[in-house]
C-alpha positions as CSV (number, residue, x, y, z in Angstrom):
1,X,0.0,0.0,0.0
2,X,2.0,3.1,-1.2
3,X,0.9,6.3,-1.7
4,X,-2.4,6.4,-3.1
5,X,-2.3,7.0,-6.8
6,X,-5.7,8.7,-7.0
7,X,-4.6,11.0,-4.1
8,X,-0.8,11.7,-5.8
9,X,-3.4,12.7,-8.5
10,X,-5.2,15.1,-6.4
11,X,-2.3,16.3,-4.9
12,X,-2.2,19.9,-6.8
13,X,-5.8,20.6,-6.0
14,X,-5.4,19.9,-2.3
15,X,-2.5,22.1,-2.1
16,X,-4.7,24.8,-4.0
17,X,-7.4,24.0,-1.0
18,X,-4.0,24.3,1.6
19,X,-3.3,28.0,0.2
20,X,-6.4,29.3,0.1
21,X,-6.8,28.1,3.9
22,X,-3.3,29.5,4.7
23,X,-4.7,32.6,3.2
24,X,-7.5,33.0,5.4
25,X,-7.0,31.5,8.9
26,X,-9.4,32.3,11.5
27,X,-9.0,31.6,15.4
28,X,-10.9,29.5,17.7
29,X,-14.0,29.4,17.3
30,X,-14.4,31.7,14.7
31,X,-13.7,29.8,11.8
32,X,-16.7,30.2,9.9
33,X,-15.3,30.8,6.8
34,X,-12.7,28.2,7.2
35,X,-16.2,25.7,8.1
36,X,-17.8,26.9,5.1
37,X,-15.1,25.9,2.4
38,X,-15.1,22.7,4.7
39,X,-19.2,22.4,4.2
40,X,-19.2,22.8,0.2
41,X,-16.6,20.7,-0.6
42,X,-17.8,18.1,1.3
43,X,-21.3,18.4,-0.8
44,X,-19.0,18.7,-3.5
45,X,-18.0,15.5,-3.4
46,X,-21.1,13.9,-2.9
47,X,-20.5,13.4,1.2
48,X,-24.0,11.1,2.3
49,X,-24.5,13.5,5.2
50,X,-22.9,17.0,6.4
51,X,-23.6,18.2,10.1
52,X,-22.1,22.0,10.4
53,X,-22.6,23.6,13.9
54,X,-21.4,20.4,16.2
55,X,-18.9,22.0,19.0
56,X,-20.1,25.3,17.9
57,X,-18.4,25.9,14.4
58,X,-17.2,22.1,13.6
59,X,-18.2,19.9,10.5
60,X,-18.4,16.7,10.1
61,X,-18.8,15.0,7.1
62,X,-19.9,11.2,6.8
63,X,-19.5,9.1,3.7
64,X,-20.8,5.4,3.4
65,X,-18.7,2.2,1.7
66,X,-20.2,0.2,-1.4
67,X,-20.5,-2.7,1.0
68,X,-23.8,-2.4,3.2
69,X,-23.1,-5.4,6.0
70,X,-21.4,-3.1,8.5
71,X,-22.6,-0.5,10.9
72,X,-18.5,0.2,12.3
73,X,-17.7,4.0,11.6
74,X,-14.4,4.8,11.8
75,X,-14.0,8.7,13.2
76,X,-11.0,10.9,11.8
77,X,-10.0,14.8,12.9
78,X,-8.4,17.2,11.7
79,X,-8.2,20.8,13.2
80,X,-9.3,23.7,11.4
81,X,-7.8,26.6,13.3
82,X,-4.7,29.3,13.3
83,X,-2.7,31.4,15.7
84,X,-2.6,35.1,16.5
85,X,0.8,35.4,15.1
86,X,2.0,37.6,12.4
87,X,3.4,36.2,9.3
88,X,6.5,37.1,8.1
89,X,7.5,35.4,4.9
90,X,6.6,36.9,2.0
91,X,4.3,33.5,0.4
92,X,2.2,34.0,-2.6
93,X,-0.5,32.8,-0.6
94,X,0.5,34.5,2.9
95,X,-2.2,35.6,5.4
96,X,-4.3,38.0,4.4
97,X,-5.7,38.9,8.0
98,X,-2.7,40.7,10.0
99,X,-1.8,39.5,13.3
100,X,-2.9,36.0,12.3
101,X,-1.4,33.1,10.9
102,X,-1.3,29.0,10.2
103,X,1.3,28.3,12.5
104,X,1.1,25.2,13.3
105,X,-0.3,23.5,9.9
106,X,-4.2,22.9,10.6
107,X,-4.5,24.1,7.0
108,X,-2.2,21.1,5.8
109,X,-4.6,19.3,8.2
110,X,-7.9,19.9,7.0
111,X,-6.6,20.2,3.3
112,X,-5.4,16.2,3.9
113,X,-8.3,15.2,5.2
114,X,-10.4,16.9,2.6
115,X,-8.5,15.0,0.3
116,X,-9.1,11.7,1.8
117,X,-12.9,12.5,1.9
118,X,-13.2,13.3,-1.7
119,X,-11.1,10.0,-2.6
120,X,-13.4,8.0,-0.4
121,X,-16.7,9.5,-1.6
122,X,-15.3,8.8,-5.2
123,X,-14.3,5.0,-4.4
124,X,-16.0,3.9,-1.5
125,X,-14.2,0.6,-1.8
126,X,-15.0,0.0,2.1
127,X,-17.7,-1.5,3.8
128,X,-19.2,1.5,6.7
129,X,-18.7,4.7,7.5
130,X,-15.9,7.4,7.3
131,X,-16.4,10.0,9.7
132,X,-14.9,13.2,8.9
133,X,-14.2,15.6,11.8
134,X,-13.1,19.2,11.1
135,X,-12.6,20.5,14.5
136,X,-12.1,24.3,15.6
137,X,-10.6,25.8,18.6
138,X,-7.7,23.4,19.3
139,X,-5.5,26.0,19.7
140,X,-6.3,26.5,23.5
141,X,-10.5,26.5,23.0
142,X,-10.7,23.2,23.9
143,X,-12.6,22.4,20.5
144,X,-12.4,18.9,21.1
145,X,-14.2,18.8,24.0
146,X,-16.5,20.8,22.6
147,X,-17.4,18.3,20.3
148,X,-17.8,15.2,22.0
149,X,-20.0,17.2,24.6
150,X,-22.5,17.9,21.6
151,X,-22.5,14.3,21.6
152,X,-20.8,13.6,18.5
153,X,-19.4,10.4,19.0
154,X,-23.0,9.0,20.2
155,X,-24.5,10.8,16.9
156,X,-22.3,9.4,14.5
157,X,-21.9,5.9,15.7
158,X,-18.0,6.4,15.7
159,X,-16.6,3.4,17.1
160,X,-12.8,4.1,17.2
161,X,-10.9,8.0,16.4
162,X,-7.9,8.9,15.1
163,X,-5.9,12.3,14.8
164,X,-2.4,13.3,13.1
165,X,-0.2,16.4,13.3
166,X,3.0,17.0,11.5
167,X,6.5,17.4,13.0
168,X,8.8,20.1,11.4
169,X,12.3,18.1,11.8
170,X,11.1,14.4,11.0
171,X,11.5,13.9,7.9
172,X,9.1,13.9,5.4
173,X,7.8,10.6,4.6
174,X,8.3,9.1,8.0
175,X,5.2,8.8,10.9
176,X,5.8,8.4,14.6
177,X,3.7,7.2,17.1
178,X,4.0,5.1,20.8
179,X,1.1,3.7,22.5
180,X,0.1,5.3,26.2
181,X,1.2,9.4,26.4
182,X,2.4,11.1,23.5
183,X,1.5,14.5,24.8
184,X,1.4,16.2,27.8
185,X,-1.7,17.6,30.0
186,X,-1.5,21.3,30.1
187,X,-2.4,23.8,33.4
188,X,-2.2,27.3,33.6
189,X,-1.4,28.6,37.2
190,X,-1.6,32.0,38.7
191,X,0.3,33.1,41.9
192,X,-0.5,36.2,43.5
193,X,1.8,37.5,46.3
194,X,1.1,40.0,48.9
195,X,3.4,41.8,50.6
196,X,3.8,45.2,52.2
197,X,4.8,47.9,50.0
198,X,7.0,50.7,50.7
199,X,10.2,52.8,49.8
200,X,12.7,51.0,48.5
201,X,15.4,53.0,50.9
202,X,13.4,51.7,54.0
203,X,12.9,47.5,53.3
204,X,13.0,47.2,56.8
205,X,9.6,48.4,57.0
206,X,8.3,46.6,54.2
207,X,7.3,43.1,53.0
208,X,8.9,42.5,49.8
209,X,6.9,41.2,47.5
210,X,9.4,40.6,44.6
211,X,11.9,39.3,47.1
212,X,9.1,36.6,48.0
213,X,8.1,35.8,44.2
214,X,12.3,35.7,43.8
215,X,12.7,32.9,46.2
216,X,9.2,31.3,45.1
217,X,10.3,31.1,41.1
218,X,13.9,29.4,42.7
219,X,11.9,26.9,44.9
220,X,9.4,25.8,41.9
221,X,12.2,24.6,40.1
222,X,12.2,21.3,43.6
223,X,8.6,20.4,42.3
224,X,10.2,18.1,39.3
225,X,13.5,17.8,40.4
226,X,12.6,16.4,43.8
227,X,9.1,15.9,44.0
228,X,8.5,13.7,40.9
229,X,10.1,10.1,40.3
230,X,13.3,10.8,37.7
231,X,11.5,8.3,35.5
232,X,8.5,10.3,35.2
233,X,8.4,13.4,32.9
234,X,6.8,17.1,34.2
235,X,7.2,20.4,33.6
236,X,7.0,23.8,36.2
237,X,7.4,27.0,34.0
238,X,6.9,30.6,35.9
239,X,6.6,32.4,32.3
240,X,5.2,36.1,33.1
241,X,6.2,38.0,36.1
242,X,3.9,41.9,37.3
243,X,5.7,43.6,39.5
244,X,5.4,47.2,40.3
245,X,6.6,50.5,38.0
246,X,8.9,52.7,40.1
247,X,12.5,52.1,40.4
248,X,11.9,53.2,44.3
249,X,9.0,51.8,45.2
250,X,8.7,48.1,46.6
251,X,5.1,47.2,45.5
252,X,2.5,45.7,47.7
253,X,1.5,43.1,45.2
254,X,3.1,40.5,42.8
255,X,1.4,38.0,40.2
256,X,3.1,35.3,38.6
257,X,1.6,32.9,36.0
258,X,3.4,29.8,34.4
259,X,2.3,26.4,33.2
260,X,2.8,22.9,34.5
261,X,2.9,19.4,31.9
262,X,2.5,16.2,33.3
263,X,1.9,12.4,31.4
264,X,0.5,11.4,34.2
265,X,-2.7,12.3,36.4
266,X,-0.6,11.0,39.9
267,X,2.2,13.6,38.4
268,X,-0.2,16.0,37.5
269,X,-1.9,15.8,41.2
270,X,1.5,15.8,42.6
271,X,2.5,18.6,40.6
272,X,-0.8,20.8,41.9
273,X,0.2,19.9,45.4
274,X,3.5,20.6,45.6
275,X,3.2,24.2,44.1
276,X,0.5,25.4,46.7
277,X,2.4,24.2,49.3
278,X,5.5,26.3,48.4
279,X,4.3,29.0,47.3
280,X,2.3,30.0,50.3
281,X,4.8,28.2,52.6
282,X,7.8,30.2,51.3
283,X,5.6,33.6,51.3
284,X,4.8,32.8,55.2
285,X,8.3,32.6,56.1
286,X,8.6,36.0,54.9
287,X,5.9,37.5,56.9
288,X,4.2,37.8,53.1
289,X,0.8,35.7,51.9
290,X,0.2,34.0,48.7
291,X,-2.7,32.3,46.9
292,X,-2.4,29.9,44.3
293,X,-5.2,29.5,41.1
294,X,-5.3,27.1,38.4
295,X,-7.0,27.1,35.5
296,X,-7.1,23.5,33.9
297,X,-6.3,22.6,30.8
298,X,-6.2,19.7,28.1
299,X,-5.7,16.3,29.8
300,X,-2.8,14.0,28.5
301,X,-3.3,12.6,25.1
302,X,-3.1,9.0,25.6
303,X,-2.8,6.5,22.4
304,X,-4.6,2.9,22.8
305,X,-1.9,0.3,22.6
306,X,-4.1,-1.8,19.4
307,X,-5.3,1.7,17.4
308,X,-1.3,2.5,17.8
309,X,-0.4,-0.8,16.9
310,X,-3.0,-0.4,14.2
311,X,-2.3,3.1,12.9
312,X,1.4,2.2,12.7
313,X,1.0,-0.7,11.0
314,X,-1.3,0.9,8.2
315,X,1.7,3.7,7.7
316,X,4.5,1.2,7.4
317,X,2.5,-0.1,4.3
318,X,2.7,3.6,3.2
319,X,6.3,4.6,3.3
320,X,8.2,1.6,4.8
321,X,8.4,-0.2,8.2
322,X,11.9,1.5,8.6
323,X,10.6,4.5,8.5
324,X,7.6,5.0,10.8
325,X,8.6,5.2,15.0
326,X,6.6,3.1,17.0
327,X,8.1,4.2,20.3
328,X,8.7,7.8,19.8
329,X,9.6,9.9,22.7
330,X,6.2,11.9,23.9
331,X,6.0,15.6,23.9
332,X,5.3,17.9,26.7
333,X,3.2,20.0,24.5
334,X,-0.8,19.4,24.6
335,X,-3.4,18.3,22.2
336,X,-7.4,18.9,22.8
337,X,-7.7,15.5,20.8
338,X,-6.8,14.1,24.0
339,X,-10.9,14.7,24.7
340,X,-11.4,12.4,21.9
341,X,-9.6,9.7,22.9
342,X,-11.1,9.9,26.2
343,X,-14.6,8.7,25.3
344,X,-13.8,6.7,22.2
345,X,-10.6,4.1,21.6
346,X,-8.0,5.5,19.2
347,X,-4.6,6.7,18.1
348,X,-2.4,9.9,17.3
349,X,0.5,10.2,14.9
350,X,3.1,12.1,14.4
351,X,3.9,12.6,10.3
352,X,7.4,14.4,9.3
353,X,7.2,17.8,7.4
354,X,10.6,17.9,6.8
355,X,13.1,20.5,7.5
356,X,10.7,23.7,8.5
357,X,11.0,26.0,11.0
358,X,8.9,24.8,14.4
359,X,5.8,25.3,15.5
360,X,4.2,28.2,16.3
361,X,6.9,29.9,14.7
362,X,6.6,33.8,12.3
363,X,8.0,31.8,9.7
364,X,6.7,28.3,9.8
365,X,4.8,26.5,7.2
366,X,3.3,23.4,5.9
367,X,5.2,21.3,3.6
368,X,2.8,20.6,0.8
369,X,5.0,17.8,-0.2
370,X,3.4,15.8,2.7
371,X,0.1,16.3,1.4
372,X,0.1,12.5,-0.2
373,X,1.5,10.9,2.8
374,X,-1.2,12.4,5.3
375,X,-4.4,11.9,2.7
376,X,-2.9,8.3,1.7
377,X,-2.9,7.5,5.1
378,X,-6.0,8.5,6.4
379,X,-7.7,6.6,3.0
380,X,-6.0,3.5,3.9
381,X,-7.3,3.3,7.4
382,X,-10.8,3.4,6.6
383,X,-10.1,1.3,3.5
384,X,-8.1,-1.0,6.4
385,X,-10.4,-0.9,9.5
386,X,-13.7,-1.0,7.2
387,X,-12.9,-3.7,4.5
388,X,-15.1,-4.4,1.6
389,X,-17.1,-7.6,1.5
């Protein structure tokens, strides 16, 4: 099973699809133009059913195999939305809405899967249904979520989901995957200090509040490094620091606000514990108070051991066994299609786009030349998982 040759075939028009996306990218949960060009090409292609509006602005498009013995529907997602970043390379088809940008290659995404859907519609050479998700808000809107609370997975019958994302740096033409965590769960914390404020020529009759969140910001840095089994991955970042605006005043208050990453919920618990109790612990011993709030984020993305297996094994017939990863190092990054595979069994892969700057980066972009790779493979696991009779 290499690269499909009806999709190689297709492979200028979805990168036409890809720059007109790129063009236009839209945040959150504002994508509706982004849902739109989603919508009509899937009635372009002659999609059985089209549901707009499910997790606020997400399609989903379901197309039926030749074969009519199965009821198994087989979910794939791809995400639809960009970053507030500013482009800076000068593309033919570079963003045309300043201070906004595909960053991270949801275009490439949703141009992929588009592609897989018309191939499918046009061949149906499988026997029940492709569901095709086109989700917004990933990008910290917790689309996913979104989605599965609208009851999506109940709606469409989708048995088991899958979800990729390309890699700048592995090379194009190779997947990676492991089964358990592959990315991290993500929490935002917020630590506000209060101290005494006062001149900064008399300290003596002051609390110091930046002192305090000095001596807080060291003692974080224990949580992993002596609070969390070596073995075990985590992550304490104090990110943004308000302090004051006189160059003689010691201010009364401090906020800090950082992010923690765990694989693991006893980590991630462990994690949540061990920061309230320094923080207000170390403000107390200097005569200071301190509160601690979190604002939770996406829960660890965690791969089931057979849709890995499975996933992995329907890439290798792609490009190779030597060149997909079954036991890729997980990232301490965070995916909303974590929500996903929380209610439904499933898999997410990591797909190379070559040499590119990184994520989230002014000069990033997709790699059209993994177009094929990510369409062939999201054809083949239907076409796998849903065989004819």
């Amino acid at each position: 099973m290499p690269i499909v040759d009806r999709i190689a075939a297709l492979a200028d028009e979805i990168t036409a699809w890809r720059h007109d996306l790129h063009a236009h990218p839209e945040l959150q949960y504002d994508v509706h133009r982004t849902a739109g060009f989603v919508a009509d090409k899937l009635r372009d292609f002659g999609c059985d059913e089209i549901a707009t509006g499910i997790g606020r602005t997400g399609v989903v498009g379901l197309i039926r195999g030749r074969s009519h013995g199965s009821n198994r529907a087989i979910g794939l997602r791809a995400d639809m939305d960009a970053l507030p970043i500013q482009e800076v390379r000068d593309l033919a088809y570079r963003s045309t809405a300043p201070g906004r940008m595909h960053a991270c290659g949801h275009d490439g995404h949703t141009a992929m899967l588009l592609g897989a859907a018309k191939y499918l519609a046009e061949t149906r050479d499988f026997d029940g249904t492709a569901v095709m998700i086109f989700q917004p808000a990933e990008e910290g809107g917790g689309g996913g979520e979104a989605m599965v609370r609208d009851g999506m997975m109940e709606r469409f019958g989708v048995e088991t989901v899958y979800g990729l994302h390309n890699i700048p740096g592995l090379e194009l033409g190779r997947f990676a995957i492991r089964p358990g965590p592959i990315m991290a769960s993500t929490d935002r914390f917020t630590i506000t200090i209060e101290g005494r404020g006062g001149h900064a020529a008399q300290p003596h009759l002051a609390i110091d509040s930046v002192l305090v969140a000095s001596h807080v910001v060291i003692a974080l840095q224990s949580v992993v490094a002596r609070s969390i089994n070596p073995l075990e991955s985590g992550v304490v970042s104090v990110c943004a620091l308000e302090a004051g605006d006189a160059f003689n005043v010691l201010p009364q208050q401090v906020t800090m606000r950082g992010t923690m990453r765990a694989l693991s919920k006893t980590v991630r618990a462990t994690m949540q514990e061990r920061i309230g109790a320094i923080v207000t612990n170390t403000a107390a011993a200097y005569g200071a108070t301190a509160r601690v709030d979190y604002s939770g984020g996406y829960p660890v993305t965690e791969n089931h051991p057979a849709e890995a297996d499975f996933i992995a094994d329907v890439a290798a017939g792609i490009v190779g066994e030597e060149r997909v990863e079954r036991d890729v190092a997980p990232m301490m990054a965070a995916e909303d299609f974590s929500y996903m595979l929380a209610h439904r069994p499933g898999a997410y892969i990591f797909m190379g786009n070559g040499d590119s700057a990184g994520l989230h980066h002014p000069h990033y972009d997709f790699n059209d030349a993994a177009i094929p790779y990510g369409a062939s493979l999201w054809a083949r696991v239907v076409e796998t998982a849903l065989p004819a009779r």
